[in-house]
N, CA, C and O atoms as a GROMACS GRO file, in nm:
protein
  400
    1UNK      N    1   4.316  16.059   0.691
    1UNK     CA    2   4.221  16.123   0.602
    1UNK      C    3   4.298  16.203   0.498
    1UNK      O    4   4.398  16.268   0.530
    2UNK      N    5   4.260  16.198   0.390
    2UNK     CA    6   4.296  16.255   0.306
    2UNK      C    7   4.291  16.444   0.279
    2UNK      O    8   4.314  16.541   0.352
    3UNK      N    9   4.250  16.425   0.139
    3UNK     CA   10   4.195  16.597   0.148
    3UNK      C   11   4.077  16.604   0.190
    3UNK      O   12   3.993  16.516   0.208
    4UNK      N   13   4.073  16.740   0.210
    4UNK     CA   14   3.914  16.753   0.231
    4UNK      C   15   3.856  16.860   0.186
    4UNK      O   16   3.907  16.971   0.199
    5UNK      N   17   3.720  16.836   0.115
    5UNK     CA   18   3.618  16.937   0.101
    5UNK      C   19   3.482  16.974   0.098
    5UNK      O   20   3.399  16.889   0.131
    6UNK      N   21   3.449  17.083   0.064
    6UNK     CA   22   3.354  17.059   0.148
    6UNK      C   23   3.190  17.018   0.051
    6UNK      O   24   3.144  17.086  -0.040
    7UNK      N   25   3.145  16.921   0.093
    7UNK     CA   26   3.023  16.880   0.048
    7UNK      C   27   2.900  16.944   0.067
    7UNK      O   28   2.860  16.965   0.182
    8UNK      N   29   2.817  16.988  -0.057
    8UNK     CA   30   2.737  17.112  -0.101
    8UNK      C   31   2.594  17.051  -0.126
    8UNK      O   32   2.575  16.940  -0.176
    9UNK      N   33   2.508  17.128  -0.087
    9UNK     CA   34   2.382  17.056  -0.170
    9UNK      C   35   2.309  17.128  -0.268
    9UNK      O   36   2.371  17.233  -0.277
   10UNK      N   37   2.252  17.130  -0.314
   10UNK     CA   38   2.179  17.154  -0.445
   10UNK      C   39   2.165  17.323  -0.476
   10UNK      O   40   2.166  17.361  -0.593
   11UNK      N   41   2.153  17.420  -0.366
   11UNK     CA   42   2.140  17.562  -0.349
   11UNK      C   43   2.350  17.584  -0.321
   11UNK      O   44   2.391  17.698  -0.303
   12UNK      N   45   2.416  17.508  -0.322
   12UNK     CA   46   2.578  17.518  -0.312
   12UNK      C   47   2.586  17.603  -0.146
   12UNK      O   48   2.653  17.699  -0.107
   13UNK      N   49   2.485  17.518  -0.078
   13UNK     CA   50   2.528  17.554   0.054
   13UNK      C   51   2.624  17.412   0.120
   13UNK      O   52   2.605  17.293   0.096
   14UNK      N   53   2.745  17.486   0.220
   14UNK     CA   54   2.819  17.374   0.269
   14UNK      C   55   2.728  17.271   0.367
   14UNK      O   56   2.642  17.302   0.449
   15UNK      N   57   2.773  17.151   0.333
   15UNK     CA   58   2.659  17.069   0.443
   15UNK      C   59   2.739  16.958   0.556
   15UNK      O   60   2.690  16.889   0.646
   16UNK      N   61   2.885  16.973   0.508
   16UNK     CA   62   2.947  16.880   0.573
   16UNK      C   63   3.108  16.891   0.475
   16UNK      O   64   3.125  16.899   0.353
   17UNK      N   65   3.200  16.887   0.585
   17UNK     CA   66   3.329  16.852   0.535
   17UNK      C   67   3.386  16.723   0.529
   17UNK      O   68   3.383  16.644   0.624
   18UNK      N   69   3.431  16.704   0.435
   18UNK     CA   70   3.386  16.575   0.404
   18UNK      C   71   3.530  16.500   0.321
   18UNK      O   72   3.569  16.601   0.262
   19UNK      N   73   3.631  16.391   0.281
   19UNK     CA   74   3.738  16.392   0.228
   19UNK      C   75   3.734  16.339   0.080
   19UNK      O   76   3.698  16.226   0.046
   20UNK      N   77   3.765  16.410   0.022
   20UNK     CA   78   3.756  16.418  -0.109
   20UNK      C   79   3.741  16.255  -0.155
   20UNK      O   80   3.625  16.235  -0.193
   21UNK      N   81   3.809  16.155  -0.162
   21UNK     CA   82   3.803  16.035  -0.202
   21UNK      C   83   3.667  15.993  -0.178
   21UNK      O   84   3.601  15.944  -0.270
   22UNK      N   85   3.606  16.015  -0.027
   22UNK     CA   86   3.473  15.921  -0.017
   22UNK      C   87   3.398  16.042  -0.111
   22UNK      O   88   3.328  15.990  -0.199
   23UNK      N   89   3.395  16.180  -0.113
   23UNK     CA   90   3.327  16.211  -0.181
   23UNK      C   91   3.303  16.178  -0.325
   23UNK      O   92   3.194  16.131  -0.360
   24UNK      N   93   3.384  16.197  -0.396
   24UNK     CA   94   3.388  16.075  -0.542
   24UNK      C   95   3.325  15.918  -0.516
   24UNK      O   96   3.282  15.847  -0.607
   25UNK      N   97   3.329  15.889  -0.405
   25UNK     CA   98   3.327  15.713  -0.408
   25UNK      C   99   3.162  15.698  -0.406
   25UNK      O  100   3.100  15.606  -0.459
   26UNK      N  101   3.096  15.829  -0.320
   26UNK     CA  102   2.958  15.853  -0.296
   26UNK      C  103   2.869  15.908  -0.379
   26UNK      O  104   2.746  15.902  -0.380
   27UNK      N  105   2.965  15.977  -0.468
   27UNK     CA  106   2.885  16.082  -0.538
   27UNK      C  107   2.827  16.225  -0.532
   27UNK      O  108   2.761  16.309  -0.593
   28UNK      N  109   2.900  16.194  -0.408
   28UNK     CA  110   2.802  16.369  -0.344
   28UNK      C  111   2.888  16.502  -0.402
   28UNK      O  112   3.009  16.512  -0.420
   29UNK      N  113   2.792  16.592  -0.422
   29UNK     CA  114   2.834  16.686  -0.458
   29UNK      C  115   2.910  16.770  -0.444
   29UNK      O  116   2.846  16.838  -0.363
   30UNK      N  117   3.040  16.844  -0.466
   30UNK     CA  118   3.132  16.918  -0.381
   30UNK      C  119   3.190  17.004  -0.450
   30UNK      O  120   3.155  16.988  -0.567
   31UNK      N  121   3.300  17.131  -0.433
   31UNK     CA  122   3.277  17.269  -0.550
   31UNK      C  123   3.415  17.189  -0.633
   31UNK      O  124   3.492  17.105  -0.585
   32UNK      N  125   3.414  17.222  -0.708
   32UNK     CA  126   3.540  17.219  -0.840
   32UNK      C  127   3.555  17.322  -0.866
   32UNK      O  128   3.479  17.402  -0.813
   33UNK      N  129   3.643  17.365  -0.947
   33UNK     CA  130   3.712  17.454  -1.032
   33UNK      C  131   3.791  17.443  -1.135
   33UNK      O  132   3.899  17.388  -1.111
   34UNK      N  133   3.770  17.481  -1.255
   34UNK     CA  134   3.848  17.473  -1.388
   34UNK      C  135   3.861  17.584  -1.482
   34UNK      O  136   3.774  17.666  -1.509
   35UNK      N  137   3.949  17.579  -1.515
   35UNK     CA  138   3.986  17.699  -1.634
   35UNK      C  139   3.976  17.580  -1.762
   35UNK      O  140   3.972  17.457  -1.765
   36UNK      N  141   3.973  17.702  -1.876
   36UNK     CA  142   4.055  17.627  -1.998
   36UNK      C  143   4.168  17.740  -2.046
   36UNK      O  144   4.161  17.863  -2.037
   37UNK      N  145   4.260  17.667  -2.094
   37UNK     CA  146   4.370  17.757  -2.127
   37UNK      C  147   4.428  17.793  -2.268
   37UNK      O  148   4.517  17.720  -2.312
   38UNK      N  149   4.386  17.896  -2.340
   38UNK     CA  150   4.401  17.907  -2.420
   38UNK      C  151   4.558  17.988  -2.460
   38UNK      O  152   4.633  18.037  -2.376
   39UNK      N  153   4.583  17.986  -2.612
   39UNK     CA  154   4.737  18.058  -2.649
   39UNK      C  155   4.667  18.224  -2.706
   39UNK      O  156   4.552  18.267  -2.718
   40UNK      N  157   4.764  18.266  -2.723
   40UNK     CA  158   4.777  18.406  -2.796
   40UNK      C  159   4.677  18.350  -2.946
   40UNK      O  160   4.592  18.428  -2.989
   41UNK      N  161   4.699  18.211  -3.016
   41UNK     CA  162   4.628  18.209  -3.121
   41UNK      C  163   4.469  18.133  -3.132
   41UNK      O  164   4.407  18.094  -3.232
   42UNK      N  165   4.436  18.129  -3.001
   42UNK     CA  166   4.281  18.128  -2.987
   42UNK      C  167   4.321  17.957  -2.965
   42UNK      O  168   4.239  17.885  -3.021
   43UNK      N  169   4.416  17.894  -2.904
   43UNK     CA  170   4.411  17.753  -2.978
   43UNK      C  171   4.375  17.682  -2.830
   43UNK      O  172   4.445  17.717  -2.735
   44UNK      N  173   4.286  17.600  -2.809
   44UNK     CA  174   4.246  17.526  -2.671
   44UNK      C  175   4.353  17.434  -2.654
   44UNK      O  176   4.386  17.355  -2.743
   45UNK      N  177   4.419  17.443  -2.519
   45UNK     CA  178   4.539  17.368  -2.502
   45UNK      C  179   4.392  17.180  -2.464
   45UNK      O  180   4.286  17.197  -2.404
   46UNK      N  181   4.419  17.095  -2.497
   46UNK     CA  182   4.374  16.931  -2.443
   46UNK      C  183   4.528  16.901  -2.400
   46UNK      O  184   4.643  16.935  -2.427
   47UNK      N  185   4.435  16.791  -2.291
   47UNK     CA  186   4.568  16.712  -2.251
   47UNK      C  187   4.512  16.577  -2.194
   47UNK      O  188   4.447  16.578  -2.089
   48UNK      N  189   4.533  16.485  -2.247
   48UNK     CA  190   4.521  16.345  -2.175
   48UNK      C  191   4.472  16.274  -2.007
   48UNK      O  192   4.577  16.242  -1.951
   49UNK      N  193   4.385  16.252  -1.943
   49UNK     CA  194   4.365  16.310  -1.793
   49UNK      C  195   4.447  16.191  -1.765
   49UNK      O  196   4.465  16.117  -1.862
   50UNK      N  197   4.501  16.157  -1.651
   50UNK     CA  198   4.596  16.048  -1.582
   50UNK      C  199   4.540  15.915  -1.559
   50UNK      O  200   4.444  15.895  -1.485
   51UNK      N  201   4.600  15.828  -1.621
   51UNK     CA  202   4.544  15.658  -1.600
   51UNK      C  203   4.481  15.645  -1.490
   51UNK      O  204   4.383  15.570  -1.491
   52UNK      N  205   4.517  15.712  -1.367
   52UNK     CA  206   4.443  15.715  -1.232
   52UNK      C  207   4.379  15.782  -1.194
   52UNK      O  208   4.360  15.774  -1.073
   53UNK      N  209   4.315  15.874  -1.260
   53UNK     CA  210   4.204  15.983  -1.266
   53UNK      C  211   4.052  15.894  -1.220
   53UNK      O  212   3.988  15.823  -1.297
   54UNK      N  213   4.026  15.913  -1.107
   54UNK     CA  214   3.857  15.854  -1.088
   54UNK      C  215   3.758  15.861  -1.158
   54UNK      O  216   3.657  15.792  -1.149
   55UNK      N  217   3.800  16.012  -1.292
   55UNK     CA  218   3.665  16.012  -1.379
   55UNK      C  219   3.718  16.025  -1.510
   55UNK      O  220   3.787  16.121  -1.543
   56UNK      N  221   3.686  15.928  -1.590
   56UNK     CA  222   3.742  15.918  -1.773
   56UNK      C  223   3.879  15.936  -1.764
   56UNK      O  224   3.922  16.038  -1.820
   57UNK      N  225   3.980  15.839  -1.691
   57UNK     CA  226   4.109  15.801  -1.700
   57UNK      C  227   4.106  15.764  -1.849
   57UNK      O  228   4.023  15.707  -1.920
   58UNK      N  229   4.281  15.842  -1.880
   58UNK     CA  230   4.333  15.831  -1.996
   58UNK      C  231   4.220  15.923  -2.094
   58UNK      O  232   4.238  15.891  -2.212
   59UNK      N  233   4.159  15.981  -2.087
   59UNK     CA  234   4.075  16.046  -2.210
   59UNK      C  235   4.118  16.157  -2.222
   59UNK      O  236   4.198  16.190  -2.135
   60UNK      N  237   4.087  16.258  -2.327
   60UNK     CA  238   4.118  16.379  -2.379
   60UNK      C  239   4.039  16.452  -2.329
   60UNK      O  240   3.923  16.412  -2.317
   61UNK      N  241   4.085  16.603  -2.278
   61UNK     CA  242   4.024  16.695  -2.185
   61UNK      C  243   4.065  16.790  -2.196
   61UNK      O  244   4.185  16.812  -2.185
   62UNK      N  245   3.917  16.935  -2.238
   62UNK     CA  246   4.061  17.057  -2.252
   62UNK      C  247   3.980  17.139  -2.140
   62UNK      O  248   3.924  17.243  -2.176
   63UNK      N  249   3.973  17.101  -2.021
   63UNK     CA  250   3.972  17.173  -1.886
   63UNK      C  251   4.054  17.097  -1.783
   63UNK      O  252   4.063  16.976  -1.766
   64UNK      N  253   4.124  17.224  -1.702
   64UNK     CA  254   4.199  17.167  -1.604
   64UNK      C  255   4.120  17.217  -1.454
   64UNK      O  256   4.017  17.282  -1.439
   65UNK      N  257   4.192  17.173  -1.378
   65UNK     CA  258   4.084  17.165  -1.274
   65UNK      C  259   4.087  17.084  -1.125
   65UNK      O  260   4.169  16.993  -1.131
   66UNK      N  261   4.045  17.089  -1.042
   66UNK     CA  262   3.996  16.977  -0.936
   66UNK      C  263   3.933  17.036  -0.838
   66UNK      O  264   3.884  17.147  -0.862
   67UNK      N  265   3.923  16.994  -0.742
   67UNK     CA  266   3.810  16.950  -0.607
   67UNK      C  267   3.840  17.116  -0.538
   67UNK      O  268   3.956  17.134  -0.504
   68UNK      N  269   3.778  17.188  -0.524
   68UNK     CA  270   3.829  17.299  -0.416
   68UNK      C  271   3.837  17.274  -0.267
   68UNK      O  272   3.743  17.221  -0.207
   69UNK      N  273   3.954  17.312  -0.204
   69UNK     CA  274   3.984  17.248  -0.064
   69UNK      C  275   3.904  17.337  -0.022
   69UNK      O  276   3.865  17.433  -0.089
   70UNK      N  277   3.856  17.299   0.144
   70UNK     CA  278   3.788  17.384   0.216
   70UNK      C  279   3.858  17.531   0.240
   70UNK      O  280   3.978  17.558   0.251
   71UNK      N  281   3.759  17.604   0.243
   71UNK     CA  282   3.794  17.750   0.206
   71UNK      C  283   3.833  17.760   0.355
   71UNK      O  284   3.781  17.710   0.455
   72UNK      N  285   3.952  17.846   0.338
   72UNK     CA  286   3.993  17.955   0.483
   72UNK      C  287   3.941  18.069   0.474
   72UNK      O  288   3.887  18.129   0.381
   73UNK      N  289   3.971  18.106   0.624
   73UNK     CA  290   3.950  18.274   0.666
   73UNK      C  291   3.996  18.376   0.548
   73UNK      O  292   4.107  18.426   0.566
   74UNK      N  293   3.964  18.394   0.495
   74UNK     CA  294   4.085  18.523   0.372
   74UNK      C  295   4.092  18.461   0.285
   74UNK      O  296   4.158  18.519   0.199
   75UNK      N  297   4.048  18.338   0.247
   75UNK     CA  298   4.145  18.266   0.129
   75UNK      C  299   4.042  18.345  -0.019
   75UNK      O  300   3.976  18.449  -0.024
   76UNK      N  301   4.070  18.238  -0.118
   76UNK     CA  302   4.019  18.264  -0.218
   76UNK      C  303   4.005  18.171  -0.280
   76UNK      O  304   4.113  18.129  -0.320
   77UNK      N  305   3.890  18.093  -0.322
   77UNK     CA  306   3.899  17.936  -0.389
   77UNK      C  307   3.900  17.941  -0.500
   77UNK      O  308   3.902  17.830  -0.554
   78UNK      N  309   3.896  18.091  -0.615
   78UNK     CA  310   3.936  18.077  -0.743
   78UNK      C  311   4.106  18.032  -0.771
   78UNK      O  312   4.157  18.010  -0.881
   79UNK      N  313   4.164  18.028  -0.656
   79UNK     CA  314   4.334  18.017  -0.735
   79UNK      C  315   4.328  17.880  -0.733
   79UNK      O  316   4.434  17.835  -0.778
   80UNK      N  317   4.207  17.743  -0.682
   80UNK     CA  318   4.260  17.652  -0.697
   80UNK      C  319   4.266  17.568  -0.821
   80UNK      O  320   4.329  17.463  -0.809
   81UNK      N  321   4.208  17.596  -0.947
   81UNK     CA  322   4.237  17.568  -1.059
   81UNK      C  323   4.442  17.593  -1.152
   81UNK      O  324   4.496  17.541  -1.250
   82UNK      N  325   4.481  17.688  -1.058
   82UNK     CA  326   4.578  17.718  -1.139
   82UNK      C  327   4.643  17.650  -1.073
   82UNK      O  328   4.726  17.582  -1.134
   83UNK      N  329   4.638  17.635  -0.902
   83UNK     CA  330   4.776  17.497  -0.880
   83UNK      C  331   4.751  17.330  -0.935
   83UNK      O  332   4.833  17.238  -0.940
   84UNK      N  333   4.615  17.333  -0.972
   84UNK     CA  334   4.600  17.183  -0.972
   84UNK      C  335   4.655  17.145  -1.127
   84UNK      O  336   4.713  17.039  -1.152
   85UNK      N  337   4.618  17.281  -1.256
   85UNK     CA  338   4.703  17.280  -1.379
   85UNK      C  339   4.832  17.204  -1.367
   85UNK      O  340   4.810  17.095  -1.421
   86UNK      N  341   4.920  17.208  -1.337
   86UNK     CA  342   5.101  17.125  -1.333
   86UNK      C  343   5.031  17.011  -1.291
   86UNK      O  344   5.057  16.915  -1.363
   87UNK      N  345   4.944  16.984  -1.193
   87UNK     CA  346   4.956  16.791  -1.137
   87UNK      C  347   4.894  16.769  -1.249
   87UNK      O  348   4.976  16.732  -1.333
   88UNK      N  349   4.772  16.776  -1.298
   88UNK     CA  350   4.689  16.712  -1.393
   88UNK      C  351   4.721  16.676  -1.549
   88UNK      O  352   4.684  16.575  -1.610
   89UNK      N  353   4.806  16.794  -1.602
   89UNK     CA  354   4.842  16.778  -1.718
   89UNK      C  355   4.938  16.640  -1.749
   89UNK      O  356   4.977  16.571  -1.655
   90UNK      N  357   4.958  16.621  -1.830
   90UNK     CA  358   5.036  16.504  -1.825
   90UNK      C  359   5.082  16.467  -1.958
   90UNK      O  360   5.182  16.394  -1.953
   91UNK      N  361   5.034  16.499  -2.098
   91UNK     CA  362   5.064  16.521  -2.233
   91UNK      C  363   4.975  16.586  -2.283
   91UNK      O  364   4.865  16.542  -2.315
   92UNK      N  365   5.016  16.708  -2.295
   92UNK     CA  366   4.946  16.807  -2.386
   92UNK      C  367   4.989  16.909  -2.497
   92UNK      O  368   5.103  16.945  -2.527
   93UNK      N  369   4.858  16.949  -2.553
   93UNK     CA  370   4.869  17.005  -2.723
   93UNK      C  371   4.776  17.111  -2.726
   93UNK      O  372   4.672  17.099  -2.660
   94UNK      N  373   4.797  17.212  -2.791
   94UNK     CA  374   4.701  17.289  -2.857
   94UNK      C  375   4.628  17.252  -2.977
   94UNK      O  376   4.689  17.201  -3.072
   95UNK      N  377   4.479  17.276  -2.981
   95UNK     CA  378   4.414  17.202  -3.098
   95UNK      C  379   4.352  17.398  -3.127
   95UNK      O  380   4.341  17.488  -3.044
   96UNK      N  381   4.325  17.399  -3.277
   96UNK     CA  382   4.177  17.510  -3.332
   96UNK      C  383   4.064  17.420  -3.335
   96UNK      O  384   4.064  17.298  -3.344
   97UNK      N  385   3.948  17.518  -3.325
   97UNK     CA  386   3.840  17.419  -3.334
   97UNK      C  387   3.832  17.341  -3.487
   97UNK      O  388   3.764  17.240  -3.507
   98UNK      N  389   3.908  17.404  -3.582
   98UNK     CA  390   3.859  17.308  -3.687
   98UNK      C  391   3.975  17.137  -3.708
   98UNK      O  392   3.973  17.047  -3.791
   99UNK      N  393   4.072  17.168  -3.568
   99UNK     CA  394   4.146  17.051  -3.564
   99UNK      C  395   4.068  16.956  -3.489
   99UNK      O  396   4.101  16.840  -3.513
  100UNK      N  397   3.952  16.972  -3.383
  100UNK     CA  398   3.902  16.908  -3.296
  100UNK      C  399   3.790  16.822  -3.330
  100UNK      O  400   3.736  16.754  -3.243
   0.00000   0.00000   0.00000
């Protein structure tokens, strides 16, 4: 089994832990997390999502992000946007909105 997390229903109550792949393959709902990352000059970093990305491979994206693992005792599931930033990026740029 892969990762796992946990699958939510409509009020974002947990309903089942569940591994991330079948969850994408099913559709079912499960928590994410994303930042966008901006510079000192207001500029939205985009970056290309990965040829093997399950959703809009190869397209332009200026949120980073993925699947939140099942939460621990103590943990905190806001930090999982900032480790998944380094895997996901893959060529990226800062755009202003009037470059976009």
């Amino acid at each position: 089994m892969g990762e796992l997390v946990e699958r939510v229903d409509e009020q974002d109550r947990v309903v089942a832990v569940v591994d991330r792949a079948e969850a994408i393959r099913r559709g079912w709902p499960h928590r994410v997390a994303t930042i966008v990352d901006r510079d000192g000059d207001v500029r939205i970093l985009v970056h290309r999502r990965p040829e093997h990305a399950s959703r809009f491979p190869g397209q332009l994206n200026w949120m980073l992000g993925g699947a939140v693992g099942v939460r621990r005792p103590g943990g905190f599931s806001g930090q999982a946007p900032a480790g998944e930033s380094e895997s996901v990026v893959t060529r990226d740029f800062f755009v202003t909105a009037s470059e976009a």
